[in-house]
C-alpha positions in Angstrom: -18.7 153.3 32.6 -15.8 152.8 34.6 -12.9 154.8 32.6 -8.6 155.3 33.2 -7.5 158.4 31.4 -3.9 158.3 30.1 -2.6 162.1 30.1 -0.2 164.7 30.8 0.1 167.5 32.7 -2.6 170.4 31.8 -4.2 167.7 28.6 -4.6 165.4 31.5 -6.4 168.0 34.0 -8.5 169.4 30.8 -9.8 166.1 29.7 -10.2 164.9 33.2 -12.0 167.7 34.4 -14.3 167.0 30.5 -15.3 163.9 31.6 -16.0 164.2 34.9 -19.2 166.2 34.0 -20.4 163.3 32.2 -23.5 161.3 33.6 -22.2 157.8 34.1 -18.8 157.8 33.9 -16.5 157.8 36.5 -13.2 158.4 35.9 -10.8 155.2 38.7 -7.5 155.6 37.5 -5.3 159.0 35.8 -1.8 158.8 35.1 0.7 160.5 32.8 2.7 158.5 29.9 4.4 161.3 28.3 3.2 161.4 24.8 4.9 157.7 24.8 3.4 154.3 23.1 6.1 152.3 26.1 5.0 153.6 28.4 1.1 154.0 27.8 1.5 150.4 27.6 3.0 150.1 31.3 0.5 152.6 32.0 -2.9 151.0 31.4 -1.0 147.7 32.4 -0.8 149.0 35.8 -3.8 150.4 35.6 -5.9 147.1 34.9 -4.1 145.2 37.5 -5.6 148.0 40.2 -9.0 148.2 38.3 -10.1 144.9 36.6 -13.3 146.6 36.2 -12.1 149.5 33.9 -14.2 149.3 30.5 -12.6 152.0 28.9 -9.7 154.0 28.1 -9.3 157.6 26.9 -5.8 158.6 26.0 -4.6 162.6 25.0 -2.9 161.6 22.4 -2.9 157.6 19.9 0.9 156.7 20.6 -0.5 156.5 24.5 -3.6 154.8 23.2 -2.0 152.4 21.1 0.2 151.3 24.4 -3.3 150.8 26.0 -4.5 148.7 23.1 -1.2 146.3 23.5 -1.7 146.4 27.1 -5.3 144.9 26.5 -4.5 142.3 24.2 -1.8 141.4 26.5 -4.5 140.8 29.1 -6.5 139.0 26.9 -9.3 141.9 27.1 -9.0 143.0 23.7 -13.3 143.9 22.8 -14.1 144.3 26.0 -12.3 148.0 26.8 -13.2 150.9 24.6 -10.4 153.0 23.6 -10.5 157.0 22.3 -7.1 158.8 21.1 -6.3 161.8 20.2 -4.5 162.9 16.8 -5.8 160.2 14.4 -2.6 159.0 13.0 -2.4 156.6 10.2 -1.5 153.4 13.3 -4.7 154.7 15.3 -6.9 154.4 12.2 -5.6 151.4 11.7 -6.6 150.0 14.9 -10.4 152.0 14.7 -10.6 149.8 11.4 -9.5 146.6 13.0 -11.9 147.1 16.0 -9.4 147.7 18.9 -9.9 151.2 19.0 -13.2 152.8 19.1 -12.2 156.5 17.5 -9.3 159.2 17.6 -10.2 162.7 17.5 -8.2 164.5 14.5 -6.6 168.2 14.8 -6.5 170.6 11.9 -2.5 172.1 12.7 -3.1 174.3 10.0 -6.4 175.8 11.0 -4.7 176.0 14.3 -1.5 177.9 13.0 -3.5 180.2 11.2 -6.0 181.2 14.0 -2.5 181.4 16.3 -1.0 183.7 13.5 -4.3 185.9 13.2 -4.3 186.3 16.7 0.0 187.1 17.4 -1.1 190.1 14.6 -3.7 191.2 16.3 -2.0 191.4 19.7 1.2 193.3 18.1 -1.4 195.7 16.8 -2.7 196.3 20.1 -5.9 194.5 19.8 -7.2 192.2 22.6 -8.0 188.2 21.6 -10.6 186.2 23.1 -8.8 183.8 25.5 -10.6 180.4 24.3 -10.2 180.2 20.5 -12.3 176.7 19.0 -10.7 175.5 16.2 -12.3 172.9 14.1 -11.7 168.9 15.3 -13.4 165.8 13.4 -13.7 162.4 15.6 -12.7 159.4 13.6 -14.6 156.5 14.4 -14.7 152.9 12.4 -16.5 154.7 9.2 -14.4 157.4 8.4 -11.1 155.6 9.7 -10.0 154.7 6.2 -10.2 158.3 5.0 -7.7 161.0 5.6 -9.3 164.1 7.7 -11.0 166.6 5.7 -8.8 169.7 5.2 -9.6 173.0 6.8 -10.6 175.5 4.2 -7.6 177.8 3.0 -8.3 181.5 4.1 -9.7 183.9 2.0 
């Protein structure tokens, strides 16, 4: 698989270096877009005019991936490049459902905030952290695109 990534500074280098350890991909083409639907468009346009052979897209966030998705159409590609966001919003499920995108990973912020606040108390009691924290993330693909993301549990 021949894949562009569409990042930004330290997302970009973590996913980057993520799919770089996976057998039969290879990543041809990384560029920023800053968060930006504009300018993930110009983005991926660029990046098909250098590599033609690019069959799919991962973006770090959906506004990117959705400028990838307009890019494709407007290069008359649209089925043939798989695209992956990040965030799930409601315009990235919309596109898993209509068959232009290929899934969108979904955050939990408030699973998130609460490990962040758990952790701030911890510290200001003088109580080390572990440095990596997983916090739960649900990838929304064509059957679950329709549904909103589960909600984390509320803490007990």
């Amino acid at each position: 698989m021949r894949f562009g990534l569409i990042g930004y500074g330290a997302w970009g280098r973590h996913h980057a270096a993520a799919i770089a350890k996976t057998p039969g991909v290879t990543i041809v083409a990384s560029q920023p877009a800053n968060w930006e639907r504009d300018l993930g468009f110009n983005v991926f346009q660029n990046m098909l005019q250098a590599h033609p052979e690019l069959d799919a897209v991962f973006a770090c966030n959906d506004m990117m991936a959705l400028g990838a998705v307009e890019a494709i159409a407007a290069a008359g590609r649209t089925g043939k490049i798989r695209v992956v966001g990040f965030d799930a919003v409601e315009d990235a499920r919309k596109a898993i459902n209509a068959g232009t995108m290929v899934a969108s990973v979904a955050q939990f912020p408030g699973e998130m905030g609460r490990v962040a606040v758990e952790s701030a108390a911890r510290i200001l009691r003088g109580e080390s952290v572990p440095a990596d924290q997983q916090v739960r993330i649900e990838l929304v693909t064509p059957a679950a695109a329709g549904s909103p993301p589960a909600r984390a549990a509320a803490p007990q």
